[in-house]
N, C-alpha and C positions, 0 to 999 in steps of 0.2 A: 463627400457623403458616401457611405458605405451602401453598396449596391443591392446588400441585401435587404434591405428596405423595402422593393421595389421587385424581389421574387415573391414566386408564390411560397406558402409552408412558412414552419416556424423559422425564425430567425436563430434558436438558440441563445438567446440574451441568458438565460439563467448559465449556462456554460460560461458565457464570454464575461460578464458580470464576475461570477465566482471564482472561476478558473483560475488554479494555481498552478503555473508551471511545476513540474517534477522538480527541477533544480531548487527553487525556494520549500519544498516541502521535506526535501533532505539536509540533515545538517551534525557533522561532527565534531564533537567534543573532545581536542585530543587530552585534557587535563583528567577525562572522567573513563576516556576510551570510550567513549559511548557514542552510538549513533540515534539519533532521533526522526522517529520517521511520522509526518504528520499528513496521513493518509484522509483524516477527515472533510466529509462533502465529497469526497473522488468516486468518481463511478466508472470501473471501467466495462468497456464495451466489445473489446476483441485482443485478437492476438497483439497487434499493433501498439495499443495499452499496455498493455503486458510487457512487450519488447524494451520500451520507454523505459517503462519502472526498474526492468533488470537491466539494462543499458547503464541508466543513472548511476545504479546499487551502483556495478563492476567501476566508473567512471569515478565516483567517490572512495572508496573500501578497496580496489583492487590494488593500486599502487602502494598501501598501509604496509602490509607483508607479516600484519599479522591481524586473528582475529579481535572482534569488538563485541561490549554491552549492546543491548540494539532494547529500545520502547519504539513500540509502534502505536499511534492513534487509529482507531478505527469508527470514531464516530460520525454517523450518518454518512458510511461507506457502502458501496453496490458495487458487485459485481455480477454482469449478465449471466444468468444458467448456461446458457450457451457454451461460457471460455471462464467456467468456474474451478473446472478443473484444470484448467491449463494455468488458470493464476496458482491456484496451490504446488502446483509443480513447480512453480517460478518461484514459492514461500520456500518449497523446501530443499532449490538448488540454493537461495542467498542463505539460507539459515545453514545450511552444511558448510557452503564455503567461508563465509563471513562472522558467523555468531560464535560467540564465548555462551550466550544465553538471550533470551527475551521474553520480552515484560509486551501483552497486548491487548488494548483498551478499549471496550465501548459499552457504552449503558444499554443498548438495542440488544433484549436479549433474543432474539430470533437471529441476532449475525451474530452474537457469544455463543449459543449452537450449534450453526452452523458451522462457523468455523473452526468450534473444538471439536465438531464430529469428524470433521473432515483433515483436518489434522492431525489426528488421533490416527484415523485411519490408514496415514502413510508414514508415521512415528517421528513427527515432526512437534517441537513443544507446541505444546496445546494449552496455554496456562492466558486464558483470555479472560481478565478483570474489567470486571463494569463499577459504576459510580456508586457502589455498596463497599466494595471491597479496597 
């Protein structure tokens, strides 16, 4: 029986429940060259998150020795204020090192926004489609 049962505070079941490892949310296509990134429900919380996601990227995409397509999902994605800009910096070292181009997704237009504000701002592609387009 799992012990957290039997502390006090939340358990986190919605995490442990949902929770997709990084390794199954990354996945490529070498017929199409294309990397698919299925970010959706991911919340990240700090530097540590962060780490993961770019660990993964390099761990997938590094050994290719050439660039790729890359769709990213981003629906009912968070990421804390806190380490918001430490992700975009993380967008825009895998996107220099990795992309040929990207295609990124989410119907929330409050995070199609944000994330084209913010991307925009460090001239990083910024072409973020929601479920209209």
């Amino acid at each position: 029986m799992d012990l957290a049962i039997f502390q006090p505070g939340p358990m986190g079941l919605r995490e442990r429940m949902l929770g997709i490892h990084i390794e199954d949310r990354l996945n490529y296509d070498s017929a199409s060259n294309t990397v698919y990134m299925n970010f959706s429900g991911m919340r990240v919380r700090d530097e540590a998150d962060i780490k993961m996601i770019v660990d993964a990227v390099d761990t997938l995409l590094g050994g290719l020795g050439k660039r790729v397509h890359s769709v990213v999902n981003y629906e009912r994605f968070s990421c804390d204020d806190d380490v918001f800009a430490q992700y975009i910096d993380a967008v825009k070292y895998v996107e220099e090192t990795y992309y040929i181009d990207v295609k990124r997704y989410t119907s929330g237009a409050f995070l199609r926004h944000k994330l084209g504000s913010e991307l925009a701002k460090r001239e990083i592609s910024f072409e973020v489609l929601g479920s209209n387009d």
